[in-house]
N, C-alpha and C positions, 0 to 999 in steps of 0.2 A: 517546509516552504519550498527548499530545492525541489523534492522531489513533487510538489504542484505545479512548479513553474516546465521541469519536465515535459510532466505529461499533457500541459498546453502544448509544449512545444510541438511534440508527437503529431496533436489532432492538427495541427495545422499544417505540418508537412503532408499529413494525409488529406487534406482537403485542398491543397495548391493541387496534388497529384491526381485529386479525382477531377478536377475543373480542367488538368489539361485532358485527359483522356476524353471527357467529354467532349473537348472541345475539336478535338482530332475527329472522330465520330462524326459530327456532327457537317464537318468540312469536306469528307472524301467522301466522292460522287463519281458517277459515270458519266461522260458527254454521249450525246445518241444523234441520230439523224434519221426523222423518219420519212417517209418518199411513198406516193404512189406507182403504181403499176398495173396496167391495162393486155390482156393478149386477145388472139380471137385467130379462132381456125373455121376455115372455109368447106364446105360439104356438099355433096348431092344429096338433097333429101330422097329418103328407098319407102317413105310409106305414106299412103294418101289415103282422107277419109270423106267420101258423100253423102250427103242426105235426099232421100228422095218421097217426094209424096205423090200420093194418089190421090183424086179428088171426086166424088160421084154427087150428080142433084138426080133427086126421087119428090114425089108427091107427099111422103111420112116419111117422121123421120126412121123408122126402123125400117123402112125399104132404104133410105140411102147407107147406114149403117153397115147391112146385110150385104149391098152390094159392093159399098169401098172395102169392107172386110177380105169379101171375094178377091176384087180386084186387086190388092194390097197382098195377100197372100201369093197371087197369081206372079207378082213382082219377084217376094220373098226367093219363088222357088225358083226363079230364073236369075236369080241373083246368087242364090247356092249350085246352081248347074254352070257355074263356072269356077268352081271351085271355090267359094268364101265360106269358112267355119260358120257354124251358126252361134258359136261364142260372137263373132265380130258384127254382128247384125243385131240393131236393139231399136225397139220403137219408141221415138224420142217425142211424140205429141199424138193425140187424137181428138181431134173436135167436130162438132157438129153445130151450125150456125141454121137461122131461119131464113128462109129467102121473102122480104115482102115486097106487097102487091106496088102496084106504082105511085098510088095515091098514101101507102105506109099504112092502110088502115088493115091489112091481113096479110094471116102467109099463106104464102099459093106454094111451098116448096119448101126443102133443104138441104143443104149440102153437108156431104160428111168430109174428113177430111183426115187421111192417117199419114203420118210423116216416118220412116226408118232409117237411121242410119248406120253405114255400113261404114265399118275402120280397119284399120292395121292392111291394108291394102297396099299391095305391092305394087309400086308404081308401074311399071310394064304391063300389069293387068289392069290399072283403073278403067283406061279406056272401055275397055269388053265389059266390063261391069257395069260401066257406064249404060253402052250400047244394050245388053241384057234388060235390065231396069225399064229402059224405055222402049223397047221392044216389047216389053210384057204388062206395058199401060202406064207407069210413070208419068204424071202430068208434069211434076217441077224436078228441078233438079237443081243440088246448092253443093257449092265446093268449088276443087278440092279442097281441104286441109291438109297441108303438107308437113311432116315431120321426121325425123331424123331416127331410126334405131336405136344409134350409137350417139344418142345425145348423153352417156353422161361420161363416158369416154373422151371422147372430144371434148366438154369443159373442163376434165382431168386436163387433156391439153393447154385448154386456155391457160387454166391455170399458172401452170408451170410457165409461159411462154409471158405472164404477167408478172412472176418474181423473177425472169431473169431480165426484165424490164426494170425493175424497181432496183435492181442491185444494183445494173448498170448506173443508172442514175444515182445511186445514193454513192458509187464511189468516181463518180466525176464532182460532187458537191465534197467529197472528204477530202480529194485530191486539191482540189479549188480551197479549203482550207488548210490545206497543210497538215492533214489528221490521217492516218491509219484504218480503214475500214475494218471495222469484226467483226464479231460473231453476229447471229441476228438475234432481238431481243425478243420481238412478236410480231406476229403474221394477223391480220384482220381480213376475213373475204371480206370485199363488197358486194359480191354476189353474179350471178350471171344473168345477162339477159335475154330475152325473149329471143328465137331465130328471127333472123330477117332473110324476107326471099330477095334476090336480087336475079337480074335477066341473064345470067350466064347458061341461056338452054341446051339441055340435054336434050336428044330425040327418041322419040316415044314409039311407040308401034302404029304403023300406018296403017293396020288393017281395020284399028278402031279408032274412036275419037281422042284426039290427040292431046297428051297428058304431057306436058311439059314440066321437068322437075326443077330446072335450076339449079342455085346453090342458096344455101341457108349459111348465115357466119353467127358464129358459137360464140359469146363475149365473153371476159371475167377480169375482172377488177380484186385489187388487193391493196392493202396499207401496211409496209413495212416498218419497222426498225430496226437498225443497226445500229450497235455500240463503235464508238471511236475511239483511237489512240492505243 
């Protein structure tokens, strides 16, 4: 009989001791403070892309065809005689439409229509490219599209220029509590945004038509945590 009353005794010391340990476990925690953080660096865009077409009406359609072909090529090579790879030159549409008569009941015509465009264009030469193009029968011309080389460089910047934002502010909110700022727990991009052009012009070469580049501002967003105490 002693020695049952014993070994109840046992199990229940054992079981007060597991109910505290649990109970400890279950209470110790970390405090956190998490915070966003925005940065963004400002740039001259160095690369500019056009599109340009050629447009021809003929009597068939494979006279108009034959001839925007001609013409369109005529473009091409004057657009590579100023120096653009022909990696950077790509033909981005070719259509051919009916032209009808006035009354809409025939066609008396058609026009062909071939579009190329030209990228990775170093802004100091858009211009002349420009010029080139429609000097060698270019009828429309679309652009520039301006963008940055060193676009993934400079969001590396943003970046960083985003968590020392975010730190800043998570240890004025620690301080304002009276807590210890730590280590950091996680980092979330929010991601970068699109350039934006803004009017801070740069001057272009005045021999040709004038390519103004601007500045493009790089964004980046992030979501912090920091441990407290």
């Amino acid at each position: 009989m002693k020695t049952l009353l014993a070994g109840i005794a046992v199990a229940a010391v054992v079981l007060v001791g597991g109910a505290s340990a649990a109970t400890t476990a279950v209470s110790t925690g970390t405090s956190t403070v998490t915070v966003n953080g925005t940065g963004s660096v400002d740039a001259v865009p160095d690369q500019a892309s056009f599109s340009f077409a050629v447009q021809t009406k003929a009597a068939t359609a494979a006279a108009a065809l034959a001839r925007n072909g001609a013409d369109t090529s005529a473009v091409i090579t004057a657009v590579k005689g100023t120096g653009v790879s022909s990696a950077d030159i790509q033909t981005s549409q070719v259509s051919l439409d009916p032209v009808m008569s006035n009354d809409g009941t025939s066609i008396v015509a058609f026009t062909a229509s071939d579009t190329i465009t030209v990228s990775s264009l170093a802004v100091a030469k858009a211009g002349a490219v420009v010029d080139a193009a429609v000097g060698a029968g270019a009828t429309n011309v679309y652009g520039p599209s301006l963008t940055l080389s060193s676009q993934d460089a400079l969001y590396a910047k943003a970046l960083k220029a985003a968590v020392a934002q975010a730190k800043t502010k998570a240890q004025a909110l620690a301080d304002a509590a009276g807590e210890q700022l730590g280590a950091v727990v996680s980092i979330v991009e929010g991601g970068g945004a699109v350039p934006i052009p803004f009017a801070k012009a740069a001057p272009a070469d005045s021999a040709s038509t004038p390519i103004e580049p601007g500045t493009q501002e790089v964004d980046a967003a992030v979501t912090v945590t920091f441990a407290l105490g």
